[in-house]
N, C-alpha and C positions, 0 to 999 in steps of 0.2 A: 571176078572169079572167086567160088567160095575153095577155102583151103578144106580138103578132107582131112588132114592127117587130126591123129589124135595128140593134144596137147602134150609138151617132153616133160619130164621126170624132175623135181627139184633135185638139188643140191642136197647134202643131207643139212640136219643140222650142225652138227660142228662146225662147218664150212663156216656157215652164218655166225656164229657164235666169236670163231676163234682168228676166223682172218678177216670177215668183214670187221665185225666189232670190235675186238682185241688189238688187231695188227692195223689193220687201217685208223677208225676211228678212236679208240683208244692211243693209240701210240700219236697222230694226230692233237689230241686233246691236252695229251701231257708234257707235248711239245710248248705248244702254246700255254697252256699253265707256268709250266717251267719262266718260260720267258717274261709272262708277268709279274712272277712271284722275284724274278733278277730283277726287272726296271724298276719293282717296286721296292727292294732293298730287304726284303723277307731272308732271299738267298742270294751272299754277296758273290758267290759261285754259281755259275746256271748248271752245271752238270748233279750239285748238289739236289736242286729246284727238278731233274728231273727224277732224280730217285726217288723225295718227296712224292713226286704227283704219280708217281707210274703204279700203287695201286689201285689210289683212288680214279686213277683213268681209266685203268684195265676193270675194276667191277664192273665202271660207267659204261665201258666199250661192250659188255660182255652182255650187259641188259637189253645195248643198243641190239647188238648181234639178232640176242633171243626174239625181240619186236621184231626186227627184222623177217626173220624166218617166220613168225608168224603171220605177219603181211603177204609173204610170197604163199605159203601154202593156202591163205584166205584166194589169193587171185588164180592159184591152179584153180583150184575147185571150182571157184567162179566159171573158169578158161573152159573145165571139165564137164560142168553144167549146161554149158552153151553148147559145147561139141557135140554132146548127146542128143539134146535140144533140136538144133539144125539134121543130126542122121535121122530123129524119128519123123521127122517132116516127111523124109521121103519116101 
């Protein structure tokens, strides 16, 4: 069965930017920095270890984010192109 409907709407940017990238991956990232930067004796406090990493995580997160959202808008358009593609068939 082909699907008619027309492909939905992204997310905006932000979305991508500041909770995929930032809050997820980011905060993710500087968790685990954090804790190697403890085992490794850099910071004899891990909470110290995360203040340390938590900008360089959040740019990282924020890059990641931005790729992100650009991948997704590359596969609308792709999703967008086929939809149109398959109605002019008929």
């Amino acid at each position: 069965m082909i699907d008619r409907t027309p492909p939905t709407d992204l997310r905006p940017c932000w979305y991508y930017i500041l909770v995929k990238g930032c809050l997820f991956w980011g905060l993710t990232c500087s968790l685990l920095l954090a804790a190697l930067w403890h085992y490794s004796g850099t910071y004899p406090n891990w909470i110290e270890g995360v203040w340390a990493a938590n900008p360089m995580a959040m740019i990282a997160g924020g890059i990641y984010g931005f790729g992100q959202w650009g991948f997704a808008r590359h596969q609308a358009f792709k999703a967008r192109l086929q939809w149109k593609e398959d109605n002019d068939e008929q």
